[in-house]
C-alpha positions as CSV (number, residue, x, y, z in Angstrom):
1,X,29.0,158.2,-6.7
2,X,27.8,154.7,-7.6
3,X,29.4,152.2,-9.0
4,X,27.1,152.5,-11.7
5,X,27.4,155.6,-12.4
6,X,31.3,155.7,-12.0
7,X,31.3,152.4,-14.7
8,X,28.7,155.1,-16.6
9,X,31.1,157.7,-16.4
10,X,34.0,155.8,-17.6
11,X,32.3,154.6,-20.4
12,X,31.0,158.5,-21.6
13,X,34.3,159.2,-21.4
14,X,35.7,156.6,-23.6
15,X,33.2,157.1,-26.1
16,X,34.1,160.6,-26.1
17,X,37.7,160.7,-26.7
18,X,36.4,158.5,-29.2
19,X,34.0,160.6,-31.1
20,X,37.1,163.5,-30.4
21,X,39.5,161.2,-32.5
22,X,37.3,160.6,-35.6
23,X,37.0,164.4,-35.5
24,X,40.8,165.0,-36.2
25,X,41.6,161.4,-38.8
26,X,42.9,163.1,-41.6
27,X,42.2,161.7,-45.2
28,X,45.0,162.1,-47.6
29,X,42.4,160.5,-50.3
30,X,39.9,163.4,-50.1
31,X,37.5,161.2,-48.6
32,X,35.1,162.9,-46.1
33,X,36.6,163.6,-42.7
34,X,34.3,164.5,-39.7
35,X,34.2,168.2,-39.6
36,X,30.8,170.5,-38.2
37,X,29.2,172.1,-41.2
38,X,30.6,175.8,-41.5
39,X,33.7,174.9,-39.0
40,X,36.1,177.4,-39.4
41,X,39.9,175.3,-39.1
42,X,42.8,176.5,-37.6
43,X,46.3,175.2,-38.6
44,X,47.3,172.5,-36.7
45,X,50.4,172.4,-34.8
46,X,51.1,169.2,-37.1
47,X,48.8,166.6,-39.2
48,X,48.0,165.2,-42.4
49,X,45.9,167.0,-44.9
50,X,42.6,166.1,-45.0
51,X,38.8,167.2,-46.4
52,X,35.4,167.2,-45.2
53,X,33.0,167.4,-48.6
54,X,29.2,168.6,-47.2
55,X,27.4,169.2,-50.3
56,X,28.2,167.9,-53.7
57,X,29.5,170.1,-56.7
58,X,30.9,172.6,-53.7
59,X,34.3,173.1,-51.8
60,X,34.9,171.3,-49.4
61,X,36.0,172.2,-45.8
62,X,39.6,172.0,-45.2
63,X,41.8,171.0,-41.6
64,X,42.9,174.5,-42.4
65,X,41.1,177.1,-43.4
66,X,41.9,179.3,-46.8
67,X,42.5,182.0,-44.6
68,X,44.8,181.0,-42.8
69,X,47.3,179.1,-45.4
70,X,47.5,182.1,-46.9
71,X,49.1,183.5,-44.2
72,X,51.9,181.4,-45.4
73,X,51.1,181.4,-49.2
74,X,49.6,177.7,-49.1
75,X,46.7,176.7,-51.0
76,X,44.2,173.6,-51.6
77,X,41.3,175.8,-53.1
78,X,41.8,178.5,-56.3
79,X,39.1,180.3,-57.9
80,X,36.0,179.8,-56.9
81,X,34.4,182.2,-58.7
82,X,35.5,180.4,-61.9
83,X,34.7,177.1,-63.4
84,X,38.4,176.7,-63.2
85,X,40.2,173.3,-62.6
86,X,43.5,173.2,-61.9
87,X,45.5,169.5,-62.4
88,X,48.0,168.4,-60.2
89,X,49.9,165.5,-60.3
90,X,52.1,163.5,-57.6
91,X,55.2,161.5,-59.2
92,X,57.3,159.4,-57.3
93,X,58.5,157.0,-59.6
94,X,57.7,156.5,-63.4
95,X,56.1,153.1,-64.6
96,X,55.0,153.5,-67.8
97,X,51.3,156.1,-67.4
98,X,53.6,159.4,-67.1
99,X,53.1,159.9,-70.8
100,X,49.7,158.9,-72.2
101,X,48.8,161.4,-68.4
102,X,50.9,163.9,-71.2
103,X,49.6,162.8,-74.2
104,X,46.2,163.5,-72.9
105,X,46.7,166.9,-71.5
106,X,48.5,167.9,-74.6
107,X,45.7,166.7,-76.6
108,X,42.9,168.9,-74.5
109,X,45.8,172.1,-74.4
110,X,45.4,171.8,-70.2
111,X,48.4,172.6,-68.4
112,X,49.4,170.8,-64.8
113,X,51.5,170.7,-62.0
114,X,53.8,167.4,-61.8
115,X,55.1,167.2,-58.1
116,X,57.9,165.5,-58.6
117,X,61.0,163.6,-56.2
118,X,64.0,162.7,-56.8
119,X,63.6,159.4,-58.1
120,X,61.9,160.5,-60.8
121,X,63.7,163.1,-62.0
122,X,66.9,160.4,-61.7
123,X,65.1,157.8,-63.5
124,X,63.3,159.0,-66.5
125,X,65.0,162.7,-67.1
126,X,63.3,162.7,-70.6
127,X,59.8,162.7,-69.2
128,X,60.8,165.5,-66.8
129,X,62.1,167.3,-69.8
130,X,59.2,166.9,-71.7
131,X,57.0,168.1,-68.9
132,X,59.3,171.2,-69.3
133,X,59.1,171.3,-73.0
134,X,55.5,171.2,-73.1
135,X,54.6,174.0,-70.4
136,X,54.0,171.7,-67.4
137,X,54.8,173.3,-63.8
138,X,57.0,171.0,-62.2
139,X,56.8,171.6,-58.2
140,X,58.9,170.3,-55.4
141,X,57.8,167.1,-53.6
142,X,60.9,166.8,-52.0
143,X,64.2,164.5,-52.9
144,X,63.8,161.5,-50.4
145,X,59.6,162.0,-49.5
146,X,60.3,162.2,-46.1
147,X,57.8,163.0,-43.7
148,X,58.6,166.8,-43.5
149,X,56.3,167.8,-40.8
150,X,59.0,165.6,-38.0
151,X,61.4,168.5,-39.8
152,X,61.3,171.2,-37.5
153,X,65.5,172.0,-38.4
154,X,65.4,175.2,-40.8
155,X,68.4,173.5,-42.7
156,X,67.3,170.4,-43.1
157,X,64.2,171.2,-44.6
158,X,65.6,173.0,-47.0
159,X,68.6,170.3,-48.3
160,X,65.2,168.3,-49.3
161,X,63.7,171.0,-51.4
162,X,67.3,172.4,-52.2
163,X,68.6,168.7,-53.5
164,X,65.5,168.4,-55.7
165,X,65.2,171.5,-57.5
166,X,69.5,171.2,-57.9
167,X,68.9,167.8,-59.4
168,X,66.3,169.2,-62.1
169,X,68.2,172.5,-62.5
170,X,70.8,170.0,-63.9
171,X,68.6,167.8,-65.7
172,X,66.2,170.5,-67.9
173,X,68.6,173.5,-67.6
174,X,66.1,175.7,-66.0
175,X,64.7,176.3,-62.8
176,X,62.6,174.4,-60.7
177,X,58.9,176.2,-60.1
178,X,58.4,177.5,-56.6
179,X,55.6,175.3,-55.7
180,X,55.8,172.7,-52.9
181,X,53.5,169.7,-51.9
182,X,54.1,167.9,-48.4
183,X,54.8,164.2,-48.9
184,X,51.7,162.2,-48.0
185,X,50.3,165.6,-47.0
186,X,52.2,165.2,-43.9
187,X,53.0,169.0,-42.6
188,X,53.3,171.5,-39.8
189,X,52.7,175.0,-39.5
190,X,56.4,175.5,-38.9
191,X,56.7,173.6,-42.4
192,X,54.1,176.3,-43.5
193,X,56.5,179.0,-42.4
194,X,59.9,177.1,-43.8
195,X,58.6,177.2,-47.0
196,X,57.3,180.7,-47.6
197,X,60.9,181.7,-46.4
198,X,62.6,179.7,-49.2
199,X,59.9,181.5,-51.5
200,X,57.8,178.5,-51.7
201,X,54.1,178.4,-52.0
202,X,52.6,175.3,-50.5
203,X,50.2,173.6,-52.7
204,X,47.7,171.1,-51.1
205,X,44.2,169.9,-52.2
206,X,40.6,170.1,-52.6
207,X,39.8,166.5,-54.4
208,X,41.7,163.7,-54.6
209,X,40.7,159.6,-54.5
210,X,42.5,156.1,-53.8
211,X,44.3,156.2,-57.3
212,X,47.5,154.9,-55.8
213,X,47.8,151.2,-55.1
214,X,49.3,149.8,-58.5
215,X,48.3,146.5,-57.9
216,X,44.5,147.5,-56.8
217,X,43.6,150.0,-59.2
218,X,39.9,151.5,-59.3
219,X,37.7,151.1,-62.4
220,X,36.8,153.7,-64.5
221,X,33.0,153.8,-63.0
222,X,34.7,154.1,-59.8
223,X,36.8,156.9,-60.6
224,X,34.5,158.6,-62.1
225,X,32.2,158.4,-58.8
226,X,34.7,160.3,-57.2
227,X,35.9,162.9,-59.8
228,X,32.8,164.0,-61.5
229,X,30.0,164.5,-58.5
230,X,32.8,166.3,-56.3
231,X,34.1,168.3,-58.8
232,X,33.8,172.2,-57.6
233,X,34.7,175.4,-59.0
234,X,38.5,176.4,-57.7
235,X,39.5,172.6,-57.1
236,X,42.8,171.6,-56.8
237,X,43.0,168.3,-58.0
238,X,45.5,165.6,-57.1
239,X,45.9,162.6,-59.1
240,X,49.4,159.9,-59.2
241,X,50.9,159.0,-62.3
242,X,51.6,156.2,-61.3
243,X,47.9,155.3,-62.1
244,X,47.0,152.7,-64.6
245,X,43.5,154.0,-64.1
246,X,44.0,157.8,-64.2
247,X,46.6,157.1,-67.6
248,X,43.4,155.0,-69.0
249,X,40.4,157.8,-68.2
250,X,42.3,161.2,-68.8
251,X,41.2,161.8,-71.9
252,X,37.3,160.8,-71.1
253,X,37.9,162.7,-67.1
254,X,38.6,165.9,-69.1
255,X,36.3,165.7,-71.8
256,X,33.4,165.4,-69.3
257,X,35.0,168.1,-67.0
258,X,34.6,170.5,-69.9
259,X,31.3,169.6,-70.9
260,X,30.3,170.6,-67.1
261,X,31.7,173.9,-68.6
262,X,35.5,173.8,-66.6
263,X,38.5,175.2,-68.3
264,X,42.1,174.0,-67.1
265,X,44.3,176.5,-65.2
266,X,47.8,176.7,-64.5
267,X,49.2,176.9,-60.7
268,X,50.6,180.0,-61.9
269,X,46.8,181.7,-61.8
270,X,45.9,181.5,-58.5
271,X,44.5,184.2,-56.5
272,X,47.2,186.5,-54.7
273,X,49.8,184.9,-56.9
């Protein structure tokens, strides 16, 4: 072989491994990942949760297929045979949009799924109890929102989901809800299998955008670029409440997402369940 070619081959190579990384960068915004249209996704060993969207208004492709999170009871699509939505929301810490997010759903009778920690439950306990109050889901994101998918210890695992729902068990007087999002979307198929055996049913995503920097916040337009074109029968969608943006379009987001002809589910409908 030639120098040439060798200094060819090397470089082939490079740009390969390349091309193979963008293939596997995992977007925990729901931004568009690089995925072959009709792939079929196997879970990983461990990654971050990510989407591919190939044609607007439909599901997107997951890093796991459907099929095979519900092998372990996980989801990030529901009912796509419906024009159902169902709202999620992610709550690590409470800085002042947890209620008008309530206020809003109360207004258009939609329930949701607050994933909470343990920060929030410690810090504003009467928000937590009126998500209870008012018919909210309130899931398990963990106490600390560690990255659970370097958990491979069956015990440790479950102190973090075990701590929360102790901590809300004493701050509402009722149960926690047996629904469990991965911090940052981090998780592993072991994590996958950890949580079905504490009863657990893993709950990821099928839209989602950058709603979570508090001191970059999008505008509404830009919001609304994400939410409304992407929007999909089935979707599971993840917003933060920590969002001065999302507390700010609620009302409008949901207004418009019904007038497209969506209703609001609860976690509590989705297939198999």
């Amino acid at each position: 072989m030639t120098h040439a070619n060798r200094r060819s081959l090397r470089v082939f190579t490079a740009l390969t491994a390349l091309l193979l990384t963008a293939a596997v960068i995992l977007s925990l915004t729901g931004e568009e990942t690089v995925r072959p249209a009709g792939a079929a996704a196997a879970i990983p060993v461990s990654g971050d949760w990510g989407l591919s969207f190939q044609n607007e208004g439909q599901p997107p492709v997951g890093n796991a297929a459907q099929e095979e999170l519900a092998q372990y009871g996980a989801y990030y699509l529901g009912n796509c045979a419906e024009k159902v939505i169902y709202l999620t929301f992610d709550c690590g810490y409470e800085n002042g949009y947890t209620e008008p997010i309530l206020d809003a759903l109360k207004k258009h009778n939609a329930p949701a799924a607050f994933f909470v920690v343990g920060n929030m439950v410690e810090t504003a306990p009467d928000i937590i109890r009126r998500m209870a109050r008012e018919g909210h889901i309130v899931g398990n994101h963990t106490y600390h929102h560690p990255d659970m998918s370097s958990i491979s210890d069956q015990t440790a695992f479950q102190r973090e989901l075990d701590s929360l729902a102790e901590l809300y068990q004493q701050t509402t007087g009722q149960p926690l809800s047996r629904f469990y999002r991965p911090p940052q979307g981090k998780y592993s198929q072991e994590n996958l299998r950890q949580a079905q055996a504490l009863g657990y049913n893993t709950v990821f995503w099928s839209l989602a955008y950058v709603d979570w920097y508090t001191d970059n916040q999008p505008t509404a337009e830009q919001a609304y670029s994400k939410l409304l074109p992407r929007i999909h029968d089935g979707a599971i969608v993840l917003l933060h409440s920590t969002s001065r943006t999302n507390a700010e379009i609620l009302d409008e987001l949901l207004t418009r997402w019904e007038a497209m002809g969506y209703r609001f589910a609860s976690l509590e409908e989705l297939p198999g369940l």
